[in-house]
Residue, then its C-alpha position, 0 to 999 in steps of 0.5 A: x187779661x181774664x177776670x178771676x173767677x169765684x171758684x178760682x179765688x175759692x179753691x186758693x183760699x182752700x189751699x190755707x188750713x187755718x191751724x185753730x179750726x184744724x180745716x181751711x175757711x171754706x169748709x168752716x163756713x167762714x168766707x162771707x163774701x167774695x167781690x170781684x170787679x175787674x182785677x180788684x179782689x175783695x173777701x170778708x172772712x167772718x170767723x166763729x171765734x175772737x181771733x184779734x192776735x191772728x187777724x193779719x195773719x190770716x189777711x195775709x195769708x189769703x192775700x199771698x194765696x189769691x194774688x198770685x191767680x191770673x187776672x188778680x190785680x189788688x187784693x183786700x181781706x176783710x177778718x172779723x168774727x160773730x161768737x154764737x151760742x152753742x149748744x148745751x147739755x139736751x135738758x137744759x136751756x141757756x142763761x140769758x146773756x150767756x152765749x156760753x159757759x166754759x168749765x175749767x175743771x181739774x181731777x185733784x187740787x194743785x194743778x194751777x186751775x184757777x190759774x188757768x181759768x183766770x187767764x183764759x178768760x183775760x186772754x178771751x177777752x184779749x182776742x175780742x170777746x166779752x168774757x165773765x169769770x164765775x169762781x165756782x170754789x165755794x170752799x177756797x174762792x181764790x179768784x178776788x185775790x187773783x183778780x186784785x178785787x176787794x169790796x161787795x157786789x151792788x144790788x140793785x133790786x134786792x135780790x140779784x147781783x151786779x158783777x164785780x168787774x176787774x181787768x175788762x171781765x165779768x166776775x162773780x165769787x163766794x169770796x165777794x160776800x163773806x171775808x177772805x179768812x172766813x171758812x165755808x162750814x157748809x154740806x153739799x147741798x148748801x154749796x150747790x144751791x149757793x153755785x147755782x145762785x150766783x151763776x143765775x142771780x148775777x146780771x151778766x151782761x151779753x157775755x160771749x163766754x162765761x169761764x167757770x173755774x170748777x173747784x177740784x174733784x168730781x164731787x157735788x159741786x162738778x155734778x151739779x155743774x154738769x146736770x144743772x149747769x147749761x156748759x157749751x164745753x169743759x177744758x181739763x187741767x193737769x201736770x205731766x204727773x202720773x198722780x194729777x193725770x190719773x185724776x184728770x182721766x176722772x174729770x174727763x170721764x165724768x164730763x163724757x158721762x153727762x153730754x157735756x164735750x171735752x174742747x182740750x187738755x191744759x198741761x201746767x208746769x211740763x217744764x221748769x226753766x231756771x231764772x238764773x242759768x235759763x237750765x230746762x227740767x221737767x220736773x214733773x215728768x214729760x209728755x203725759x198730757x200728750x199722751x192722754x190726748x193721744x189716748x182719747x182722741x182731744x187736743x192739747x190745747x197747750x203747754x204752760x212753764x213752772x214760772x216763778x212770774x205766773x204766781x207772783x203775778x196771780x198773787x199780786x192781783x194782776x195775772x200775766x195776761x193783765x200784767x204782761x200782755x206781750x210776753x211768750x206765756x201770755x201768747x201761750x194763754x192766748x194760743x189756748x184761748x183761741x184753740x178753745x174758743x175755735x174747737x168750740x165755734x166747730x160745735x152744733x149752734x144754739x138756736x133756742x134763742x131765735x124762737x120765741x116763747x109761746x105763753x098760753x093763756x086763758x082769755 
């Protein structure tokens, strides 16, 4: 019996479209390795993004596909990944410790964002990755009661911050250091110098992903986020509405505006089902995320319910990737989680990092 060849074993592996990268292994520079002695077959797939919900699905995939060449006796499939950074908007430099920073951002208030930003980062950290959360809403910081936090950060030299930290994630928030009732009387400028001082005062530590839940709008605060801020890609959340879509178009533009790339839509609420009858209803109308994907040409990353649950849980401190790992919207929050952190893989690399700083002095 012949041995299998490299290019055979290759163009089996091509014949799998890995759904999150939207192309196969080959082609997204994923295969590593490919070791053949006699009929025994071993591949090392190494994957841009944290992928622990799919890593035997994706072994197992290849294995079918590769078992069934002639010659091929045994095959193992080795799947782990390597998150990069990536690059950022052309005048800006990466923070030290963050690979990469992820907006979530919506048009008007009332969408469930923060929602969202708190469980795309528990589901992030869920698929393997280390992960902080910046509340950026310096006027209604919603993140310490969704995260269950209460207390102060230390500081450990006077002058920076060490992260809260809540459910395996990194966090940081206005809400730390002033009390929950106390309301923020505050001009632009002082909330944007307050954002950018708890973004790089912080000792964030060697973060694959920092997720930055955005207040609503594009005022000062999105602004300076967009030109201040070094962000690797920005997500959009919306209802099916027409109203919250509108306002969604204008996040979305504004972030196409200032470099910064879209990686997706979230649409939240797209559909009630009853807890009594399990009766489905779209209250908010059907289909419009789909449709502003389709028009500008980004992915829907997914779909989220109006579930009584999802805002029990936030509420009660202990969201419901925390609260309920295997239940159908977790895998909702993880599915968005990969595509996001996939889209973002597919992006050009940061290679600032690899360099290092020349200092000039006198002598």
């Amino acid at each position: 019996m012949s041995q299998p060849t490299k290019d055979a074993i290759e163009s089996a592996i091509k014949e799998y479209r890995e759904p999150h990268l939207g192309r196969d292994l080959v082609a997204a520079h994923a295969i590593k390795d490919i070791a053949i002695e006699g009929d025994q077959v071993r591949i090392a797939v190494v994957l841009g993004f944290p992928a622990k919900g799919i890593q035997q699905t994706i072994a197992e995939a290849l294995t079918e596909r590769v078992s069934k060449l002639d010659g091929v006796g045994a095959v193992a499939v080795e799947v782990s990944w390597e998150i990069k950074a990536h690059s950022v908007q052309k005048s800006l430099k990466p923070i030290d410790n963050v690979k990469n920073i992820i907006a979530v951002a919506s048009g008007k208030g009332g969408v469930g964002k923060s929602t969202t930003a708190v469980n795309l980062a528990l589901a992030l950290a869920a698929e393997g990755a280390k992960v902080g959360l910046l509340d950026a809403d310096i006027y209604g910081p919603s993140q310490p009661r969704m995260l269950g936090i209460s207390g102060q950060p230390e500081s450990k030299d006077g002058r920076t911050l060490e992260p809260m930290v809540s459910h395996d994630i990194q966090t940081m928030s206005i809400g730390f250091l002033i009390e929950e009732e106390t309301p923020m009387i505050w001009r632009g400028p002082m909330v944007t110098q307050a954002l950018e001082q708890l973004l790089n005062d912080t000792n964030w530590s060697d973060l694959d992903y920092l997720v930055i839940d955005l207040p609503p709008g594009t005022g000062d605060t999105q602004l300076t986020l967009a030109q201040k801020v070094p962000v690797s890609g920005a997500i959009i959340v919306t209802t099916p509405q027409d109203i919250a879509l509108l306002d969604a178009r204008k996040g979305l533009k504004m972030f196409q505006k200032v470099e910064v790339p879209v990686l997706g839509i979230v649409e939240n609420m797209s559909i009630h089902i009853c807890s009594k009858c399990g009766h489905e209803e779209h209250i908010f109308g059907q289909g419009g995320g789909q449709s502003m994907s389709d028009q500008y040409g980004i992915d829907l990353l997914g779909a989220l319910p109006l579930d009584i649950q999802i805002r029990q849980e936030t509420d009660g401190g202990k969201p419901t990737v925390a609260a309920q790992p295997e239940s159908r919207i977790t895998q909702i929050y993880r599915e968005i989680a990969r595509k996001t952190a996939a889209k973002l893989s597919l992006q050009a690399k940061d290679y600032a990092s690899k360099f290092p700083r020349i200092v000039i002095q006198n002598t």
